[in-house]
C-alpha positions in Angstrom: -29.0 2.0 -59.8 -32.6 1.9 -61.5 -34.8 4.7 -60.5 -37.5 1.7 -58.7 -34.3 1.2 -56.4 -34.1 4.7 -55.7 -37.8 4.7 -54.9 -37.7 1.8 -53.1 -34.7 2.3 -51.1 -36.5 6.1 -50.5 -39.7 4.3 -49.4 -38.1 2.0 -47.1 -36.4 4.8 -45.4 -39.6 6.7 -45.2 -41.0 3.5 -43.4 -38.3 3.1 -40.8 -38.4 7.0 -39.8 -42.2 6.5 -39.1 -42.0 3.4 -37.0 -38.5 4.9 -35.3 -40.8 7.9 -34.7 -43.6 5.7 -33.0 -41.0 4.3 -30.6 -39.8 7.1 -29.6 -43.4 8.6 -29.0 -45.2 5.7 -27.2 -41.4 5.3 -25.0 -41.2 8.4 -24.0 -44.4 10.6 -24.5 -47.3 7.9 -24.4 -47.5 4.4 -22.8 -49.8 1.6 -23.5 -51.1 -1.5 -21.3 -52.9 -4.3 -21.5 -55.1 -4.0 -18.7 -55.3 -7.7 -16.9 -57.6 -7.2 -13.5 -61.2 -6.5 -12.7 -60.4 -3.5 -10.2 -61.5 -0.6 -12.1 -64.7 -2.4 -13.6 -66.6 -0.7 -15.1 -64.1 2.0 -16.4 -61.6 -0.2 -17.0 -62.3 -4.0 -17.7 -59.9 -6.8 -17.7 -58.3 -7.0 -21.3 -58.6 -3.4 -22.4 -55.9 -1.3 -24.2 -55.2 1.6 -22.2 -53.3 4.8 -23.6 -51.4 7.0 -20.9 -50.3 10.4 -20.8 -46.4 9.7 -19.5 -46.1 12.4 -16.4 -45.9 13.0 -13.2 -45.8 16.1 -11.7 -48.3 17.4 -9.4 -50.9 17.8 -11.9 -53.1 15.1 -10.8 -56.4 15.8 -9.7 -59.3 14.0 -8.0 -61.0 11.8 -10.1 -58.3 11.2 -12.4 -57.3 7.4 -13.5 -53.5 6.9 -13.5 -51.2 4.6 -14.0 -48.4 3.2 -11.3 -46.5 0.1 -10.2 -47.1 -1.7 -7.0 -45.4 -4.7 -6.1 -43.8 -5.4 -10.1 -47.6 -5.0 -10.9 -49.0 -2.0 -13.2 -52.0 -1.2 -11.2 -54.8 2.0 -12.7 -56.9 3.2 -10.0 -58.4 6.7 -9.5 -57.1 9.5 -7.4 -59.5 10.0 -4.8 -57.2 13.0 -2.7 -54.3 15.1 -3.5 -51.2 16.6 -1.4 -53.6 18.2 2.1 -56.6 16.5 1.6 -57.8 14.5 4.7 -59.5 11.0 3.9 -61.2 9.2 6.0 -64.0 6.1 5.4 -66.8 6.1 8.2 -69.6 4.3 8.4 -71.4 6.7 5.5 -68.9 6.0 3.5 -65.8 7.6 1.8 -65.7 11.1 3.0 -62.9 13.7 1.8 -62.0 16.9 4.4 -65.3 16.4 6.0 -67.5 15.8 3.4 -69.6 12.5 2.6 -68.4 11.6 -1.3 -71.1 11.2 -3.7 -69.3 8.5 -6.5 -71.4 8.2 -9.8 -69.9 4.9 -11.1 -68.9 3.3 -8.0 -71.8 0.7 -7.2 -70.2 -0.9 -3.9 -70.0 0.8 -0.6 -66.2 2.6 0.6 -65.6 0.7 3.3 -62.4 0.6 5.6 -59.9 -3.1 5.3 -59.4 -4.8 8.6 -55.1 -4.4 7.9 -53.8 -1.0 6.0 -53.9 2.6 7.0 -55.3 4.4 9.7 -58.1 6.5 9.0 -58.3 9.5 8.9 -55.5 10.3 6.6 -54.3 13.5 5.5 -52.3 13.3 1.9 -48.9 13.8 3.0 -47.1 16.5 0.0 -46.1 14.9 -3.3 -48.3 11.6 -3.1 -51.9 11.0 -3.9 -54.6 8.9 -2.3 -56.2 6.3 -4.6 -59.0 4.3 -5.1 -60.1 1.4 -7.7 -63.2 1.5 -9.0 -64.7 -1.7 -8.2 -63.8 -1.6 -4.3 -64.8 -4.7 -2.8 -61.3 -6.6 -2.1 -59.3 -4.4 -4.2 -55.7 -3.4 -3.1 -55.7 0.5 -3.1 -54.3 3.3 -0.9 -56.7 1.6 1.8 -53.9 -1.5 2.3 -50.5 0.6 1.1 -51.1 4.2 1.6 -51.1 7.3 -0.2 -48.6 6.7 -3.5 -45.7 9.4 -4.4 -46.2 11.1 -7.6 -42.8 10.2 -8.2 -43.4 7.0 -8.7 -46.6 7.3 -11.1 -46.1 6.3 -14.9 -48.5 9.1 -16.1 -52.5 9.8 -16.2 -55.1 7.6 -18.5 -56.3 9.5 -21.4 -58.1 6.5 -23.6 -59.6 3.0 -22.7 -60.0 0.8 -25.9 -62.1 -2.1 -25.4 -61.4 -5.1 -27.1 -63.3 -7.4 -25.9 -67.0 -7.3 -24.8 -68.3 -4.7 -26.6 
């Protein structure tokens, strides 16, 4: 065998442990997703490359984006209350354990859905209460309920926009 085999064949190999490193990282450490509704406008837009953070343990806090599957559908929306909080959505708004929210970002009003929970709400432990970002006629924790940690894919940690920039 010629050395440019050898350096070839070493090369090659070199190649494959790189992607076969990649795999393993973005299976098991990182996930990505093509992001294909309006709900978490302007954060989030329809067609944007999101990188997640896989976990979930009870780490989440409020105002984190995360990532979770509801109904076969990869949904990000943005934790609102964790494990104790009380929610409830009045007339003023969203307010958490009996304060009114202030929401920089959010340009519609919190307002309660004619079906879905009954507010108030307290977080029952190991779920967390989510909202999307764009509210009007979005399916959130307002129609299904506080969502169990256990069933979270892991917390956003970069948006890349590839389209309307």
């Amino acid at each position: 065998m010629t050395q440019v085999m050898r350096d070839l064949g070493f090369l090659l190999l070199k190649v494959a442990i790189i992607i076969l490193a990649f795999l393993i990282i973005f299976t098991f450490v990182f996930g990505l997703l093509r992001y294909a509704e309006p709900s978490m406008t302007p954060s989030v837009k329809d067609g944007d490359l999101v990188i997640f953070h896989r976990y979930n343990d009870s780490g989440y806090a409020a105002k984190d984006a995360i990532v979770f599957e509801f109904e076969g559908e990869k949904q990000i929306r943005r934790v609102i209350a964790v494990q104790g909080d009380t929610v409830d959505i009045t007339e003023e708004g969203l307010v958490i354990n009996g304060a009114p929210q202030q929401e920089p970002g959010i340009g519609q009003k919190t307002e309660r859905y004619a079906e879905g929970v009954d507010f108030p709400l307290t977080v029952p432990d190991g779920h967390v209460f989510v909202l999307a970002d764009y509210r009007t006629g979005a399916a959130d924790s307002r129609i299904y309920g506080p969502v169990k940690i256990e069933n979270t894919l892991g917390k956003v940690m970069a948006v890349l926009r590839l389209r309307d920039i």
